[in-house]
C-alpha positions in Angstrom: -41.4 -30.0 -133.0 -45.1 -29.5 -132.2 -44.4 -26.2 -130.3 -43.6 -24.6 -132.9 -46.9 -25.3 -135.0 -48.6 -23.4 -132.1 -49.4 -19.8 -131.8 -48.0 -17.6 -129.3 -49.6 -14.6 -127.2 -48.0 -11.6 -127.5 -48.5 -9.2 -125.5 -49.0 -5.2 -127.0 -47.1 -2.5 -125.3 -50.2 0.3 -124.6 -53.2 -1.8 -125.8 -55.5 -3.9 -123.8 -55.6 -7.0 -126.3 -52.9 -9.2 -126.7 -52.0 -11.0 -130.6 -51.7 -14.0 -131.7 -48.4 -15.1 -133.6 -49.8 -16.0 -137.6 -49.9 -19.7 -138.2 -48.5 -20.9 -141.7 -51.0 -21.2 -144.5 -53.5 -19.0 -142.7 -54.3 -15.3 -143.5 -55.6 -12.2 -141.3 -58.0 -11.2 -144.2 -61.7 -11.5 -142.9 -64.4 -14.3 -144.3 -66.8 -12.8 -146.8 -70.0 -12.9 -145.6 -72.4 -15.1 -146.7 -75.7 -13.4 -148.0 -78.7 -14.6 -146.3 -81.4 -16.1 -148.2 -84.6 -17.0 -147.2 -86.2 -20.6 -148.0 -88.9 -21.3 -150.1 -92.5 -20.1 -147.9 -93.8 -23.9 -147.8 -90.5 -24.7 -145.9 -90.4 -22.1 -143.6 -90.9 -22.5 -139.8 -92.7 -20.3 -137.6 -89.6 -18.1 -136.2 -87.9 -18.0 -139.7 -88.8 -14.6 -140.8 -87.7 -13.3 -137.7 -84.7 -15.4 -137.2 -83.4 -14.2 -140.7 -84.2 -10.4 -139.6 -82.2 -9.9 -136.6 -79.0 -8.6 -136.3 -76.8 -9.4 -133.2 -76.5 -5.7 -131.9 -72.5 -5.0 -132.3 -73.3 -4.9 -136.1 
């Protein structure tokens, strides 16, 4: 059945987020983050530079 593909809610006695039930062939363990590399100067636009140097402030 196709409901039981699906993830569930569940809800965390004491915590303000709720989880998510684990789907099968997934894992919790983060992405590894992709350095960031700058392109060669000739194909660089005008907001590249600073583009590439910000950092979303929650980092």
């Amino acid at each position: 059945m196709a409901d039981e593909e699906r993830q569930r809610i569940v809800r965390v006695a004491g915590s303000r987020r709720a989880q998510l039930t684990p789907v099968q062939g997934t894992t919790s363990e983060p992405h590894a983050r992709a350095d960031r590399k700058s392109p060669p100067k000739d194909e660089r636009g005008p907001n590249d530079e600073r583009m590439l140097g910000d950092v979303p402030p929650h980092y």
